[in-house]
C-alpha positions as CSV (number, residue, x, y, z in Angstrom):
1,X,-14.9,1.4,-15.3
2,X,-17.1,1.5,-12.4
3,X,-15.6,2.8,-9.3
4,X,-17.0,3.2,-5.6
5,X,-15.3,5.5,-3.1
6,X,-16.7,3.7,0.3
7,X,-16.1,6.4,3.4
8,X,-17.8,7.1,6.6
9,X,-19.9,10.0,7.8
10,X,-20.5,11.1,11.0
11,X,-24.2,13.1,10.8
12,X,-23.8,16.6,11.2
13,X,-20.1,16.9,10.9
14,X,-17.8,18.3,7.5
15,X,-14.1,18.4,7.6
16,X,-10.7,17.9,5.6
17,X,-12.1,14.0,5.1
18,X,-15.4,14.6,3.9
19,X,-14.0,17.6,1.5
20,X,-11.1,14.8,0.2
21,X,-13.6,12.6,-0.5
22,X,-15.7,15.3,-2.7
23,X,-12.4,15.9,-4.4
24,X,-11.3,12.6,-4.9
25,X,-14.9,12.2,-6.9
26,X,-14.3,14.4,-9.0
27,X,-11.1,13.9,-10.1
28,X,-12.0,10.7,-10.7
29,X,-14.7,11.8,-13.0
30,X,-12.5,14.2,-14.6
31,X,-10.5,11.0,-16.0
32,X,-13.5,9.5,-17.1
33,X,-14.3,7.0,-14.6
34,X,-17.9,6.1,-13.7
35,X,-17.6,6.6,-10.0
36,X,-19.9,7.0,-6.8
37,X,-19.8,7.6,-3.6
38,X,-20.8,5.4,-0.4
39,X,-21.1,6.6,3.0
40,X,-22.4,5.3,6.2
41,X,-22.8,6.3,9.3
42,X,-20.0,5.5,12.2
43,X,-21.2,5.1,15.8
44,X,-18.3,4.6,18.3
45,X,-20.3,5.2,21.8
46,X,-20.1,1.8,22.6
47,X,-18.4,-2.0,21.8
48,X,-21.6,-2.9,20.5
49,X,-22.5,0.2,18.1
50,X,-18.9,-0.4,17.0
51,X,-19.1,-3.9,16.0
52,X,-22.5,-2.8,14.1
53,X,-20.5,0.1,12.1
54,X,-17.9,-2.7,11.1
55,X,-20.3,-5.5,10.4
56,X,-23.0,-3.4,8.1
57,X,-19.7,-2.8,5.8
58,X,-18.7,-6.4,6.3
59,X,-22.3,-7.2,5.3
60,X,-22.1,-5.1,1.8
61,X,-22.0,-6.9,-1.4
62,X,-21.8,-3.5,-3.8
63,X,-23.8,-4.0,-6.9
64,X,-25.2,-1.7,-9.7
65,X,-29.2,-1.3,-9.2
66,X,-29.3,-4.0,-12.4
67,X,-26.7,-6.2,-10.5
68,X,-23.6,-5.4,-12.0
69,X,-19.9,-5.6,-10.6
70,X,-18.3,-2.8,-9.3
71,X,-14.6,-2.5,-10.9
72,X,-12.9,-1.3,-8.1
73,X,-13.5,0.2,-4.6
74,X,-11.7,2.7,-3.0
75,X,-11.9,2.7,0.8
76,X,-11.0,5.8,2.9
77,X,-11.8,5.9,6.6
78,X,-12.3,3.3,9.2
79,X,-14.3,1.2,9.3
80,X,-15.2,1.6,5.6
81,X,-12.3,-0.3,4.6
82,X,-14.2,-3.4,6.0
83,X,-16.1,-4.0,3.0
84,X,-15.2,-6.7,0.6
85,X,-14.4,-6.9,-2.8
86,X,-12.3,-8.2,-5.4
87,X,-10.8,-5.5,-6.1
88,X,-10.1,-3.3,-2.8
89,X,-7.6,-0.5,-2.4
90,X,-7.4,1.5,1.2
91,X,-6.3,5.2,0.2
92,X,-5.8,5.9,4.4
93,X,-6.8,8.7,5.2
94,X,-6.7,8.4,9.5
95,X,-7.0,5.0,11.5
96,X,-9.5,5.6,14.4
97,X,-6.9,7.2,16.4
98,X,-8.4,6.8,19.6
99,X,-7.6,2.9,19.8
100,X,-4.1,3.9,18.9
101,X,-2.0,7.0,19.0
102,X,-4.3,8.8,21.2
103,X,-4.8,6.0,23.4
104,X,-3.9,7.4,27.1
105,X,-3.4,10.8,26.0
106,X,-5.1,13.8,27.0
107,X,-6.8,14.0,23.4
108,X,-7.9,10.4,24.2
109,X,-11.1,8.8,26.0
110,X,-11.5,5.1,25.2
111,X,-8.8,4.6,28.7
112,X,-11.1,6.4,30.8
113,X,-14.4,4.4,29.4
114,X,-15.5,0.9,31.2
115,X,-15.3,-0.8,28.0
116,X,-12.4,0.9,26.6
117,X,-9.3,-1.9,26.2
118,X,-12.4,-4.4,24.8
119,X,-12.9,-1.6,22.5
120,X,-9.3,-1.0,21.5
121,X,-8.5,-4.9,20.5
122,X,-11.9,-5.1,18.7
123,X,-10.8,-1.9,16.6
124,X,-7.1,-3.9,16.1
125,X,-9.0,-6.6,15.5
126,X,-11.3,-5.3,12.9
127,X,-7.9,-3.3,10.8
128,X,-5.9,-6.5,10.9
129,X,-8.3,-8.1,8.9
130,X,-10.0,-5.4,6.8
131,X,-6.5,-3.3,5.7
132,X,-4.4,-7.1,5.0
133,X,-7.2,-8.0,2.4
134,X,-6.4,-4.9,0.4
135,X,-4.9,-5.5,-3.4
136,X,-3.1,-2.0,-2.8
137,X,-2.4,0.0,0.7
138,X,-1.5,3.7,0.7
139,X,-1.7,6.5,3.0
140,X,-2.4,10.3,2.2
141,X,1.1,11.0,4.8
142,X,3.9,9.4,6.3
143,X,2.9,10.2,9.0
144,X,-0.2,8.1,8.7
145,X,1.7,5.2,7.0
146,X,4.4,5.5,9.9
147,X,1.6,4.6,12.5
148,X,-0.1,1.8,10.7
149,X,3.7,0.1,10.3
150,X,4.1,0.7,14.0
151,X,1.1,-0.2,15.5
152,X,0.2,-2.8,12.5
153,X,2.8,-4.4,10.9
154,X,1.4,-3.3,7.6
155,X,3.5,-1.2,4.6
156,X,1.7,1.7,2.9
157,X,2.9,4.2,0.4
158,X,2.4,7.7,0.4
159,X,0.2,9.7,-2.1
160,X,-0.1,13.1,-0.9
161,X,-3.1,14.7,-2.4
162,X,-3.5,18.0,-3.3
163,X,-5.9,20.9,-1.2
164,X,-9.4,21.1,-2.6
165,X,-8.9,25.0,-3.8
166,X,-5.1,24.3,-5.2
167,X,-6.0,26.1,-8.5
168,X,-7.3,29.0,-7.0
169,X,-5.1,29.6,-4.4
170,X,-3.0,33.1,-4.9
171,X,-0.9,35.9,-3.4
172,X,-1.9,39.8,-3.1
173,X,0.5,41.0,-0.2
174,X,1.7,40.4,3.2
175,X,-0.7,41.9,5.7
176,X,0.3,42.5,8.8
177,X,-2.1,39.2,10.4
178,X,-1.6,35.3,10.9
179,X,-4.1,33.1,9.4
180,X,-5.4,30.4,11.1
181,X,-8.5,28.2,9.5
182,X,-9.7,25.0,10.9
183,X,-11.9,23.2,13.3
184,X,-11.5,25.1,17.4
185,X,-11.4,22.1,19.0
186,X,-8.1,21.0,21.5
187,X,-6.2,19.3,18.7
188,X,-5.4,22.6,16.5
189,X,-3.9,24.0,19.8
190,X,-5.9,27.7,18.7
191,X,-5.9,28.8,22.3
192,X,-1.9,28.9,21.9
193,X,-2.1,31.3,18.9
194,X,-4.7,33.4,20.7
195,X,-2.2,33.1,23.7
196,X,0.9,34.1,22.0
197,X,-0.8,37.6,21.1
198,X,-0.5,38.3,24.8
199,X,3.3,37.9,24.5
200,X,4.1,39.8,20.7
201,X,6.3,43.1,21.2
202,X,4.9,44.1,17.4
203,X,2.2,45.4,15.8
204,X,0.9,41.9,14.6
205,X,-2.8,40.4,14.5
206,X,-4.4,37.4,13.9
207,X,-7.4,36.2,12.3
208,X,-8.9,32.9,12.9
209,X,-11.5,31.0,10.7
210,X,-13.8,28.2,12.0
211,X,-16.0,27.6,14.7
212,X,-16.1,24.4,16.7
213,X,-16.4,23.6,20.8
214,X,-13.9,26.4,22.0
215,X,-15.5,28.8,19.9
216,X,-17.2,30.5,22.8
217,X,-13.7,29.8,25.3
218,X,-11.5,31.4,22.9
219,X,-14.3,34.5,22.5
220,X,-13.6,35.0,26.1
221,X,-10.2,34.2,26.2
222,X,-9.7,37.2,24.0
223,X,-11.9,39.6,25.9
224,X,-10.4,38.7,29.2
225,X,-6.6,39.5,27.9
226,X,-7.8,42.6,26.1
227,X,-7.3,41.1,23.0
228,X,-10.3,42.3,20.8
229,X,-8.5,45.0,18.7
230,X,-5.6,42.4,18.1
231,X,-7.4,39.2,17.8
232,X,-10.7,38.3,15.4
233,X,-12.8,34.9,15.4
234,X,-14.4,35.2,11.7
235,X,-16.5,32.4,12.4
236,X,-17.6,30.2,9.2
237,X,-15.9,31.2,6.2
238,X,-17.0,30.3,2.5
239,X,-14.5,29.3,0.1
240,X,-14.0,32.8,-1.2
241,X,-13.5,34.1,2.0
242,X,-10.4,31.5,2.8
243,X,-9.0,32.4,-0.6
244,X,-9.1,36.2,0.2
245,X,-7.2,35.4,3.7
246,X,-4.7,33.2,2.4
247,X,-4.0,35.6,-0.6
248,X,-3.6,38.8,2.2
249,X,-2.2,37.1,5.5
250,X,1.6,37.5,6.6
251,X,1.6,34.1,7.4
252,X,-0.1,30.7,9.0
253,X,-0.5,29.5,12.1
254,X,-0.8,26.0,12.3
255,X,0.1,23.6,14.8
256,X,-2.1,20.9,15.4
257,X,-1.0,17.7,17.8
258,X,0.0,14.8,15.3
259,X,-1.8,16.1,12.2
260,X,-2.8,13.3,10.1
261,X,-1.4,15.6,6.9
262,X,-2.9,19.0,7.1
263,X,-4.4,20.4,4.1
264,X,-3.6,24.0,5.5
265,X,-0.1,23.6,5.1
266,X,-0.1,23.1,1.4
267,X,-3.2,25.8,1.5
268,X,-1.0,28.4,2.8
269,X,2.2,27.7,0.5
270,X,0.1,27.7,-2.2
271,X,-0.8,31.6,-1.3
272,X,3.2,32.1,-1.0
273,X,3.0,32.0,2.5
274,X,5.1,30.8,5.6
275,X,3.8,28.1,8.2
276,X,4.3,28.5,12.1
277,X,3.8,25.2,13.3
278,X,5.5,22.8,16.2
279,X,7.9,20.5,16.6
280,X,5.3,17.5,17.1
281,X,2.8,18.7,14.4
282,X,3.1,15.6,12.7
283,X,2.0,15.2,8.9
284,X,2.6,19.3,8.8
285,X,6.4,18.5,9.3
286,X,6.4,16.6,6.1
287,X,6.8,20.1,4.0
288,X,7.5,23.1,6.9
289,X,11.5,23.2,7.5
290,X,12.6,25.4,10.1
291,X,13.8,29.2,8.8
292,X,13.2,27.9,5.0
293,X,9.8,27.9,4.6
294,X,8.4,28.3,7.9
295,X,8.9,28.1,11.8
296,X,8.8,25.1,13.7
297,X,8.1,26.1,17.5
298,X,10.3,23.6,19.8
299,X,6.3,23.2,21.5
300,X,3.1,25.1,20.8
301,X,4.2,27.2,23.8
302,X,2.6,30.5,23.5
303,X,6.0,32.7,24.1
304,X,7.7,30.9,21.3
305,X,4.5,31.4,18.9
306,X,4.6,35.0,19.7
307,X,8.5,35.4,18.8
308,X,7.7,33.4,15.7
309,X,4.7,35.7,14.6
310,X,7.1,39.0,15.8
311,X,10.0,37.6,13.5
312,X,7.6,37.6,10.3
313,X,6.0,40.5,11.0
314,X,9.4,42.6,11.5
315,X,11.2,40.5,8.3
316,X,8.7,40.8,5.7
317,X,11.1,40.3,3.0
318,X,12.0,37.0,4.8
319,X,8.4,36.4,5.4
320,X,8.2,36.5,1.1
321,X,10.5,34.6,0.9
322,X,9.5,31.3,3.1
323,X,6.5,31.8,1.1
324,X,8.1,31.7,-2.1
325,X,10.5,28.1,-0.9
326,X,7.1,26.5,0.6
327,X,5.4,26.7,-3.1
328,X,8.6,24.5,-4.2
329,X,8.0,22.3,-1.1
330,X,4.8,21.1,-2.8
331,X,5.5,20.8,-6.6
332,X,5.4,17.9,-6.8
333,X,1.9,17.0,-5.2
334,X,-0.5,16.1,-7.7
335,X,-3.9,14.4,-8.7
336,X,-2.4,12.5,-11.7
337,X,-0.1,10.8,-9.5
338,X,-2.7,10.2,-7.1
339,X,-5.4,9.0,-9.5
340,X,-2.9,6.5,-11.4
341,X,-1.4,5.0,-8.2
342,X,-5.3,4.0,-7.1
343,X,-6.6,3.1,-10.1
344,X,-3.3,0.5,-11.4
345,X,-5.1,-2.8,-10.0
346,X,-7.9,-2.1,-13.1
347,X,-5.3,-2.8,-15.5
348,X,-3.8,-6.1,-14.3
């Protein structure tokens, strides 16, 4: 069976979307499906490059070399899900948020554009029409499935998918640092963690992986509270590197606004270890319960992150043992599940 996994690709950029889309390859290949992968490039700087980005998928007509059918096409990412076929399923991974959730927020900028309500209904518009023609509709969260009922009137069910390095993740300890690996841009809300170490009474550090636009903020950040013995920006981190971290941390910060899912949170409970997050994390509130297997901050208010950190740090038996429920939290998350949901429509 021939299957194409149609996604979109901003030049230049790699993150949880492009790495679920590797994985999702693969274990697709592992069940011996012929599979490949097609990705275009998305430009949203105007109405006009968006309507190209929708209509070059809308043009598609997906064919082997020799001319032969595809079986089935998996679509990811907007606008990829666009594309036309027989046989579509939408495995959602995000909407383009900015034409909904974020819409006239301060992670938003499509309000403050000229042509920003025009490009808002085109983008309805476009998902109305591209997401109804699907055969099956699912969503890597609640979370995301919640917003597409809301803002949609569409149904999707939830297939969580596992983190890339699941089989390799692994506990050695609890250090005495939080862990915090991701993109620095304002959504993770870093500058809160680094904050928070201004307000700790213990001897707790932190450590955070990633670069991204407030790379060089945070750097001065740090250096400005006299935080350079306490706080360390790693930078870029291979994949052994994140396994070392997640094996040796106390615990993991993160607290993004809305996450979509949040790979980190089933990254860190698969190292045994405890998540601080916040109360409107989003898809990271699907797994992290309050005192169980983590901390869930009333807001990503620095003070509260800082008592948070200081209870782990001061509790480490307690600390072990969040780590040791959040493994539970995620038993059940698995590829076979995942793989067998997508693929049904090939046998009817």
């Amino acid at each position: 069976m021939r299957v194409c996994i149609c996604s979109t690709k901003i030049p230049f950029a790699y993150g949880g979307a492009e790495s679920l889309d590797e994985t999702l390859e693969l274990e697709l290949s592992r069940r011996g499906f012929d599979v490949d992968r097609v990705s275009l490039p998305f430009n949203y700087s105007s109405r006009a490059e968006l309507l190209k980005s929708g209509l070059v998928w809308r043009l598609l007509d997906l064919k082997t070399a020799t001319g032969e059918d595809i079986d089935l096409v998996i679509a990811t990412r907007f606008p990829s899900y666009l594309i036309r076929h027989r046989n579509k399923v939408v495995w959602l991974y995000h909407q383009f948020r900015q034409a909904y959730d974020l819409f006239g927020t301060r992670y938003g900028f499509l309000d403050r554009v000229p042509e920003g309500r025009s490009v808002v209904e085109t983008i309805h518009a476009m998902d109305r029409r591209g997401l109804s023609e699907a055969r099956g509709l699912f969503a890597i969260a609640r979370n995301v499935a919640r917003r597409l009922e809301t803002h949609n009137g569409l149904e999707a069910e939830t297939l969580y998918p596992p983190p890339k390095l699941a089989d390799q993740l692994r506990c050695e300890g609890y250090g005495d640092y939080v862990f915090f690996a991701g993109r620095l841009d304002d959504m993770k809300r870093v500058e809160a963690m680094v904050r928070a170490f201004e307000h700790t009474r213990s001897g707790v550090r932190g450590k955070i992986a990633g670069t991204g636009p407030l790379m060089e903020d945070l750097q001065s950040r740090i250096s400005e509270s006299n935080l350079s013995d306490r706080v360390e920006l790693l930078g870029w981190i291979d994949d052994a590197e994140l396994l070392d971290h997640y094996a040796r941390c106390l615990a993991v910060y993160h607290a993004p606004y809305d996450e979509d899912y949040g790979f980190v949170t089933l990254e860190a409970f698969g190292a045994l270890k405890a998540v601080v997050t916040a109360a409107d994390s989003g898809g990271v509130l699907e797994f992290v319960r309050d005192g169980v297997n983590g901390r869930i901050c009333a807001a990503a208010e620095p003070r509260q992150i800082a008592r948070a950190f200081d209870d782990l740090f001061e509790d480490r038996s307690r600390s072990r043992a969040m780590g040791e429920k959040g493994k539970e939290a995620i038993a059940g998350v698995s590829w076979d599940r995942v793989i067998d949901e997508l693929t049904a429509s090939l046998s009817t």
